[in-house]
N, CA, C and O atoms as CSV, one atom per row, in Angstrom:
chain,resi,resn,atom,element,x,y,z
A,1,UNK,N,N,0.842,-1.179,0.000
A,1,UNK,CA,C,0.000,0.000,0.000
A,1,UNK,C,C,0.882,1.234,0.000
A,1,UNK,O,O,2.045,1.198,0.401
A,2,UNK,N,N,0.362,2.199,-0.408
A,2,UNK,CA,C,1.608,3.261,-0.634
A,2,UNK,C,C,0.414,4.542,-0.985
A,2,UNK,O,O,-0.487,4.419,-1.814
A,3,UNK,N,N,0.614,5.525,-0.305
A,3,UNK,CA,C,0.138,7.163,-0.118
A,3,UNK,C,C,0.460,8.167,-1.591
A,3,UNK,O,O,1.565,8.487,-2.031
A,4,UNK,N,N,-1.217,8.592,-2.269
A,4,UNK,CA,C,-1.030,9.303,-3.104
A,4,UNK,C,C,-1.378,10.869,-2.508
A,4,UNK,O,O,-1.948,11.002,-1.425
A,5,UNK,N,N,-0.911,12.192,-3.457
A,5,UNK,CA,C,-1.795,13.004,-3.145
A,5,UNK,C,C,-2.183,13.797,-4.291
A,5,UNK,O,O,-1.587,13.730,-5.366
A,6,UNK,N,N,-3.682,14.929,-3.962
A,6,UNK,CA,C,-3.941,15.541,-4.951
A,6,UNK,C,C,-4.105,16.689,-3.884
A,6,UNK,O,O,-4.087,16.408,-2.686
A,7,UNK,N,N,-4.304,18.292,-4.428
A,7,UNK,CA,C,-4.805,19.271,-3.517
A,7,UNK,C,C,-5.527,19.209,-2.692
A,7,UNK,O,O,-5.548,20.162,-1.913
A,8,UNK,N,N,-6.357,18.193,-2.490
A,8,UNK,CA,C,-7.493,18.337,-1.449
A,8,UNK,C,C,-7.704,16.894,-0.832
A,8,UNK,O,O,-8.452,16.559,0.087
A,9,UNK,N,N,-6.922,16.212,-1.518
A,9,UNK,CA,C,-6.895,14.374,-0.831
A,9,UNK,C,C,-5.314,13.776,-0.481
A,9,UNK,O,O,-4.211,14.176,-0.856
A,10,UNK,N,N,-5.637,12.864,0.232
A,10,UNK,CA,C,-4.661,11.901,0.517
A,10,UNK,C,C,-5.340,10.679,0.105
A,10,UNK,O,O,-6.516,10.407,0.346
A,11,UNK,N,N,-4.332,9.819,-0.668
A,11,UNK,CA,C,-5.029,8.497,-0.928
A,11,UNK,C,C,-4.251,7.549,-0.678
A,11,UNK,O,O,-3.113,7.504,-1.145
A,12,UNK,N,N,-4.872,6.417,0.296
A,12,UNK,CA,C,-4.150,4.954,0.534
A,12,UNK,C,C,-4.761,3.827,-0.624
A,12,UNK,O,O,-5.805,3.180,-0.702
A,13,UNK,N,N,-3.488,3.960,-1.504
A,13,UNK,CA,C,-3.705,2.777,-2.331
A,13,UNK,C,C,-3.556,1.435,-2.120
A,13,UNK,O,O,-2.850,1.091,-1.172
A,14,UNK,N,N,-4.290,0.259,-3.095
A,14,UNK,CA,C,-3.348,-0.678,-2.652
A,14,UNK,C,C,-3.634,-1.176,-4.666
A,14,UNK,O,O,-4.605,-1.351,-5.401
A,15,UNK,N,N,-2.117,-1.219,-4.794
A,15,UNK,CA,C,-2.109,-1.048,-5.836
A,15,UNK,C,C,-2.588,-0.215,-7.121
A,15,UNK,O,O,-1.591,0.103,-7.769
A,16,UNK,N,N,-3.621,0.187,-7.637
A,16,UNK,CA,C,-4.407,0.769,-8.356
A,16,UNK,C,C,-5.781,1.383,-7.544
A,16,UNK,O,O,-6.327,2.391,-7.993
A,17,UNK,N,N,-6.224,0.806,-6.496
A,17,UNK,CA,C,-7.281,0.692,-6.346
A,17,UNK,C,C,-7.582,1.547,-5.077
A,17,UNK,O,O,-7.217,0.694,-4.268
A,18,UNK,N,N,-8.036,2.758,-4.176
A,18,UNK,CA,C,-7.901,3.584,-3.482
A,18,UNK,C,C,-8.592,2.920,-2.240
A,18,UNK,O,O,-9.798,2.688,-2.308
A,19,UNK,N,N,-8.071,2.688,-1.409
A,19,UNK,CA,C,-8.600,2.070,-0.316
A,19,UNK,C,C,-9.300,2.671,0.724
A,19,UNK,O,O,-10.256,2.256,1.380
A,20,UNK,N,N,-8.508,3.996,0.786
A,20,UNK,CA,C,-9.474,4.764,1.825
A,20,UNK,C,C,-8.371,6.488,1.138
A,20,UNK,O,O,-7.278,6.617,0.587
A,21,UNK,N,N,-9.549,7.538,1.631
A,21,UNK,CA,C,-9.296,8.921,1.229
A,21,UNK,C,C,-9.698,9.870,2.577
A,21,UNK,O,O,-10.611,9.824,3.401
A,22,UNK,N,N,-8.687,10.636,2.392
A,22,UNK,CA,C,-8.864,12.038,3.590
A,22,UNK,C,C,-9.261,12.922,2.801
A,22,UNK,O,O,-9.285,12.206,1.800
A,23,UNK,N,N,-9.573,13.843,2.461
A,23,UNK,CA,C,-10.596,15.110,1.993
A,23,UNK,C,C,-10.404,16.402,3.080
A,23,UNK,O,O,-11.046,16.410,4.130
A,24,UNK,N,N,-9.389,17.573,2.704
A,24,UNK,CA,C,-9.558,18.591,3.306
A,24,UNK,C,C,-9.273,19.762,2.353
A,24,UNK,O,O,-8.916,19.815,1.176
A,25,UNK,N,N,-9.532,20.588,3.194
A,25,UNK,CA,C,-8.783,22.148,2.642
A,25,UNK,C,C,-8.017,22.807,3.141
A,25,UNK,O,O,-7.775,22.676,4.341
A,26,UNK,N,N,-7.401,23.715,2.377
A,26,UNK,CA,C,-6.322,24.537,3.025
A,26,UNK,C,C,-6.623,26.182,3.134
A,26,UNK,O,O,-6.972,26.736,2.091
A,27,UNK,N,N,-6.518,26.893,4.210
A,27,UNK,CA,C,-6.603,28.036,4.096
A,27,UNK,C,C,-6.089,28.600,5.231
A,27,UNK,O,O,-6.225,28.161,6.373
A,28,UNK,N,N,-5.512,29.555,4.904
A,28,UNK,CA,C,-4.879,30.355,5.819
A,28,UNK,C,C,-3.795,29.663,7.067
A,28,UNK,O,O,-3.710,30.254,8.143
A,29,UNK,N,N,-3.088,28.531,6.851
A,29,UNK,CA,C,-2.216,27.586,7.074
A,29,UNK,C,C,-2.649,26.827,7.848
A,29,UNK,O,O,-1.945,26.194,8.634
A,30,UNK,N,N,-4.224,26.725,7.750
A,30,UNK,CA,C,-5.060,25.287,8.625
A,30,UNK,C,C,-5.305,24.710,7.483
A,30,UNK,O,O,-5.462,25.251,6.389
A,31,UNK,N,N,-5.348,23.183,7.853
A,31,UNK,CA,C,-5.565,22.225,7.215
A,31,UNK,C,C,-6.918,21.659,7.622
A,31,UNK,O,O,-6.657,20.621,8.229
A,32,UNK,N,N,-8.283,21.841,7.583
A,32,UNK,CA,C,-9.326,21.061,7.743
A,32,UNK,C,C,-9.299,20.422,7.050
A,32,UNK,O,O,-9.151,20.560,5.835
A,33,UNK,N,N,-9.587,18.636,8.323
A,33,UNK,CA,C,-9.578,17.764,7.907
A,33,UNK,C,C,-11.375,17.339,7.412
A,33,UNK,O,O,-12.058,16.916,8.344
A,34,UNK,N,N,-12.092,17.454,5.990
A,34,UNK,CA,C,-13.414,17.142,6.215
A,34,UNK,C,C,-13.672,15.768,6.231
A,34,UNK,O,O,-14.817,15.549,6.627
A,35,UNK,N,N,-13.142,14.921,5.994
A,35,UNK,CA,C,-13.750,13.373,5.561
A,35,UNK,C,C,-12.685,12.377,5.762
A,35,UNK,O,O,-11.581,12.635,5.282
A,36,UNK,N,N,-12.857,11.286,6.396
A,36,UNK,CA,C,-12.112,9.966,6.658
A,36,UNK,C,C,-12.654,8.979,5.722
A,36,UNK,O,O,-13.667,8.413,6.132
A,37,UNK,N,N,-12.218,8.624,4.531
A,37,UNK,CA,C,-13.442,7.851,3.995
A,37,UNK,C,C,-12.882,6.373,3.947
A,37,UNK,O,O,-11.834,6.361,3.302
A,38,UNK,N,N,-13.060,5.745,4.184
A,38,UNK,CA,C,-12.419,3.760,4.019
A,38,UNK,C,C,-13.369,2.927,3.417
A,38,UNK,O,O,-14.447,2.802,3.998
A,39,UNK,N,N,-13.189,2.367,2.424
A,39,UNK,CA,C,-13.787,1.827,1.843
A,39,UNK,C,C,-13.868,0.222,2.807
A,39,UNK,O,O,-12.929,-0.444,3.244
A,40,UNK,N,N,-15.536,-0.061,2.915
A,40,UNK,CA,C,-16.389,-0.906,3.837
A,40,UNK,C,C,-15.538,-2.259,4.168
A,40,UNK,O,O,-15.302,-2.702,5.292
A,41,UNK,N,N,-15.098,-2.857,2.795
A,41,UNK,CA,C,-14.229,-3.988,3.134
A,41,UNK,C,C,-12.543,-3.685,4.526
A,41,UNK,O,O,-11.931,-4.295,5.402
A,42,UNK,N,N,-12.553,-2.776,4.050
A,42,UNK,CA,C,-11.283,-2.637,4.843
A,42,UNK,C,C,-10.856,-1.919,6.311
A,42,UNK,O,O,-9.861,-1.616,6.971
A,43,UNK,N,N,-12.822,-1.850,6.353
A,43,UNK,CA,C,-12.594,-1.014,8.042
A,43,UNK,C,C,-12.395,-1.865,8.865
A,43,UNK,O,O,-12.620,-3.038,8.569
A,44,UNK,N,N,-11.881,-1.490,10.224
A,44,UNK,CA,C,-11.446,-2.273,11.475
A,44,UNK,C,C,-10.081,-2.916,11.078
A,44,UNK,O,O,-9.879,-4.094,11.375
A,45,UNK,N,N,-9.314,-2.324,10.541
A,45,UNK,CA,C,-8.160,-2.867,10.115
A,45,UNK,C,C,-6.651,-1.599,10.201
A,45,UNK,O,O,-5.629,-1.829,9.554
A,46,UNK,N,N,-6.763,-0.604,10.900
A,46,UNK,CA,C,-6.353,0.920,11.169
A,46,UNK,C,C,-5.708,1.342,10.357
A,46,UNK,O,O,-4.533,1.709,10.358
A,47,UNK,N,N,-6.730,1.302,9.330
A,47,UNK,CA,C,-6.627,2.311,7.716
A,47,UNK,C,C,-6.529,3.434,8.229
A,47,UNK,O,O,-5.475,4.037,8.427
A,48,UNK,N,N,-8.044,3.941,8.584
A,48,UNK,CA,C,-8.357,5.292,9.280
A,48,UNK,C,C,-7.219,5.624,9.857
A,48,UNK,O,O,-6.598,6.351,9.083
A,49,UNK,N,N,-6.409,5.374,11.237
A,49,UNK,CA,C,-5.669,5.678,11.815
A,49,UNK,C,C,-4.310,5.687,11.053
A,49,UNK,O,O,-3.623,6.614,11.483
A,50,UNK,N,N,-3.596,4.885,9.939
A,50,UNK,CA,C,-2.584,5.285,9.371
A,50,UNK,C,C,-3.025,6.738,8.116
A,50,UNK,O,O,-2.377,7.720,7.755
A,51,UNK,N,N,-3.836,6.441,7.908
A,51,UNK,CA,C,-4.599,7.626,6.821
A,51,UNK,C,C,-4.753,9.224,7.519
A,51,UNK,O,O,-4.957,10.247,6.866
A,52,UNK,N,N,-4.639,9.162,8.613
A,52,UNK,CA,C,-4.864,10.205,9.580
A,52,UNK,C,C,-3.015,10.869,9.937
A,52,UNK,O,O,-2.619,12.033,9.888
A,53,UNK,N,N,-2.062,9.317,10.356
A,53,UNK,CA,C,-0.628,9.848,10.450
A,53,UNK,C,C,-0.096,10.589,9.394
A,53,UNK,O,O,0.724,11.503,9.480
A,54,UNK,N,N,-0.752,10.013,8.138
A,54,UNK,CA,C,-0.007,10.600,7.256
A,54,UNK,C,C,-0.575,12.150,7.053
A,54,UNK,O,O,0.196,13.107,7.116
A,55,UNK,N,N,-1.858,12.290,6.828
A,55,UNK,CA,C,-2.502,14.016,7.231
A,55,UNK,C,C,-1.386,14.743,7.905
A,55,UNK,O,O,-0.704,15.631,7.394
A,56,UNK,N,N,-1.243,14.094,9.537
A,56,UNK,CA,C,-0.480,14.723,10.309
A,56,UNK,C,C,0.787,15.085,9.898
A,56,UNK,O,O,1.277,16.205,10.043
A,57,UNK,N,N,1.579,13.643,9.122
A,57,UNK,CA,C,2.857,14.109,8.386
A,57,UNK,C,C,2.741,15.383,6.962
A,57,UNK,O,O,3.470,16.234,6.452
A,58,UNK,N,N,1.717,14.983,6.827
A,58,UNK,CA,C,1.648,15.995,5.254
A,58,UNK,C,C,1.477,17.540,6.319
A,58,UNK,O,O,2.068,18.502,5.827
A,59,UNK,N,N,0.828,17.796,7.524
A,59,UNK,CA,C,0.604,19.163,8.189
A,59,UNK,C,C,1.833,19.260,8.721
A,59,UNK,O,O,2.164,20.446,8.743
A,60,UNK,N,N,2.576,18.625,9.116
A,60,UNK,CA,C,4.006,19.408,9.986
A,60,UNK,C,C,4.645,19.477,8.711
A,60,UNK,O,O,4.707,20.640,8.311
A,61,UNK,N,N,5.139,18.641,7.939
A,61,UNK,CA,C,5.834,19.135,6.793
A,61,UNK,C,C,5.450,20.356,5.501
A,61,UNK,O,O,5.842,20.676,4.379
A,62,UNK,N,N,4.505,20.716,6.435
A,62,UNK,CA,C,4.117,21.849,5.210
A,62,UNK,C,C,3.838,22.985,6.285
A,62,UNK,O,O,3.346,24.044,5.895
A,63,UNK,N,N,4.153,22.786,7.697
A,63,UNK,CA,C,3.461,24.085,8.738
A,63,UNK,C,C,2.120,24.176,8.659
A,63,UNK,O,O,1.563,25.258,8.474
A,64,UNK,N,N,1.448,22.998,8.798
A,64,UNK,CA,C,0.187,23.869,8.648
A,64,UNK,C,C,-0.215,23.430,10.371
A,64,UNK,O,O,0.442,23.093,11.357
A,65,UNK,N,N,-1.192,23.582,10.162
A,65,UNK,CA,C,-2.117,23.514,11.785
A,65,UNK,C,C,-3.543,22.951,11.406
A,65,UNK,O,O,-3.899,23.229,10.261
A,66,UNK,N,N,-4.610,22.048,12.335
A,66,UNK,CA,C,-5.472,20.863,11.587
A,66,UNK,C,C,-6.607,21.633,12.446
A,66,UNK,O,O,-6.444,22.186,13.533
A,67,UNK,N,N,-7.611,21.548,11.807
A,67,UNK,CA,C,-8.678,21.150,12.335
A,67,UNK,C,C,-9.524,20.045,11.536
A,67,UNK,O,O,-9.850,19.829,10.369
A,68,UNK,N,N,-9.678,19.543,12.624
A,68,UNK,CA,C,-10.789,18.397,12.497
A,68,UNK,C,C,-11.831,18.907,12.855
A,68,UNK,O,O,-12.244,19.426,13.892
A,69,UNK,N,N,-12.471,18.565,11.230
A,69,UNK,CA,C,-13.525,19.010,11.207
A,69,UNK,C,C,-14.751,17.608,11.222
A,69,UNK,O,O,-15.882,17.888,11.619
A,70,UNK,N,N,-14.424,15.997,10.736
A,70,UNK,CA,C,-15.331,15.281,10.327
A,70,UNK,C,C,-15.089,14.268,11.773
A,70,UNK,O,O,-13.890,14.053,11.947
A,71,UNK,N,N,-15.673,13.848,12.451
A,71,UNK,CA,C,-16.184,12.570,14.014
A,71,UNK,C,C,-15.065,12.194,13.848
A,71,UNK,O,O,-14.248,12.745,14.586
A,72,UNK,N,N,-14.526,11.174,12.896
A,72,UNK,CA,C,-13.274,10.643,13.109
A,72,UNK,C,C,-12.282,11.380,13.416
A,72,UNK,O,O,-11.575,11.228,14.412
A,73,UNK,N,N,-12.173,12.181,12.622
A,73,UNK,CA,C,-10.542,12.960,12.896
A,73,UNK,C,C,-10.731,13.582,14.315
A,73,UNK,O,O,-9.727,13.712,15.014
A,74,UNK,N,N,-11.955,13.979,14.792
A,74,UNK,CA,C,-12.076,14.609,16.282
A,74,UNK,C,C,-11.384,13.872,17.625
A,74,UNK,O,O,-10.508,14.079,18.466
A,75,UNK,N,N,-12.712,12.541,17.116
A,75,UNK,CA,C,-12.178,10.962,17.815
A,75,UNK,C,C,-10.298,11.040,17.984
A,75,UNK,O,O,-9.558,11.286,18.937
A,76,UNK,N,N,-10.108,10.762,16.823
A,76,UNK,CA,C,-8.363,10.223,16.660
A,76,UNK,C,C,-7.433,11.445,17.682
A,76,UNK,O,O,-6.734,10.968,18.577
A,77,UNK,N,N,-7.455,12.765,17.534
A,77,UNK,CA,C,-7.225,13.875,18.232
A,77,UNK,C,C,-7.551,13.548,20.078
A,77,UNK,O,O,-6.719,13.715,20.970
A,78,UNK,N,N,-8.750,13.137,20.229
A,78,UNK,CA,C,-9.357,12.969,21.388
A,78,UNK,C,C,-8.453,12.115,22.143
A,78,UNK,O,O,-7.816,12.451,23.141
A,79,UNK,N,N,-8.459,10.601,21.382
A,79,UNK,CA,C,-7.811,9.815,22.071
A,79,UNK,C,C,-5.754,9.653,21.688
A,79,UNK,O,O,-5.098,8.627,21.869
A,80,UNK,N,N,-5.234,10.944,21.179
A,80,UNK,CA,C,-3.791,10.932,20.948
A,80,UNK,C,C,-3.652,12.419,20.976
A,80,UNK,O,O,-3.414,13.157,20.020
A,81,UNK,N,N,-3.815,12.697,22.070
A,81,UNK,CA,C,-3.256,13.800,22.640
A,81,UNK,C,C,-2.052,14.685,22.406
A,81,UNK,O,O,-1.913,15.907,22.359
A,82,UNK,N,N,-1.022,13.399,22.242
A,82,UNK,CA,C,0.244,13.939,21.663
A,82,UNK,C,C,0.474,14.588,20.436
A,82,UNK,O,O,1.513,15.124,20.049
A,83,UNK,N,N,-0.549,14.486,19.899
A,83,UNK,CA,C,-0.784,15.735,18.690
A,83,UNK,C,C,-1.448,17.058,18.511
A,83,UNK,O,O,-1.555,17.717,17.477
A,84,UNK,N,N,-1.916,17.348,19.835
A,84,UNK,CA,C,-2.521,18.047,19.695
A,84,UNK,C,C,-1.985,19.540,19.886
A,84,UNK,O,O,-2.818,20.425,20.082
A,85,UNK,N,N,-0.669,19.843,19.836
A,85,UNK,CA,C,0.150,20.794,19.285
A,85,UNK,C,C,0.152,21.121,18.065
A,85,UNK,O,O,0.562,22.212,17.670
A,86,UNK,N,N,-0.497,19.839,17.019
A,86,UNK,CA,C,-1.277,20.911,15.523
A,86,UNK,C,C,-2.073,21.271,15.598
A,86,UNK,O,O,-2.375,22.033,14.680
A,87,UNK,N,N,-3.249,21.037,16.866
A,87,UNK,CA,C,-4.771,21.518,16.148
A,87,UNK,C,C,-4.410,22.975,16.503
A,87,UNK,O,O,-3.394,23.350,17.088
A,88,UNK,N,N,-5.737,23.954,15.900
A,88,UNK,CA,C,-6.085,25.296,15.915
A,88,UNK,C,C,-6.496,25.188,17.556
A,88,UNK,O,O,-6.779,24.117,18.094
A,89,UNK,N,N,-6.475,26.578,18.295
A,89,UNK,CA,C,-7.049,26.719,19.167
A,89,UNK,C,C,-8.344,26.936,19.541
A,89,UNK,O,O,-8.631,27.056,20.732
């Protein structure tokens, strides 16, 4: 599996085929995160949660700062604290 991106997505491939997608925007050097999306076969398997590290890696390597904006990404923030030196105040 291996991490694509476009302006407004992150995509976990596995091979050709997109396994799960993050969906945000950028403005004003926040990164809202809107959408965790995993495709049904592959939930409970911590897609979501590697799909989310990499967000986090794509926001420190670019300076940005996150808000989570969609349940999951709130969740993931909630319970890993140790990140929470990116979110917005």
């Amino acid at each position: 599996m291996k991490f694509s991106y476009d302006q407004e997505n992150i995509y976990l491939m596995n091979n050709d085929y997109t396994i799960a997608r993050s969906n945000f925007t950028i403005k004003d050097n926040i990164l809202s995160i809107n959408h965790i999306i995993v495709e049904e076969q592959y939930r409970g398997k911590g897609i979501a949660k590697q799909l989310m590290l990499e967000v986090i890696k794509y926001s420190e390597n670019n300076n940005l700062l996150i808000n989570p904006i969609c349940e999951y990404a709130k969740m993931f923030f909630k319970h890993n604290s140790k990140y929470n030196h990116l979110l917005i105040d």
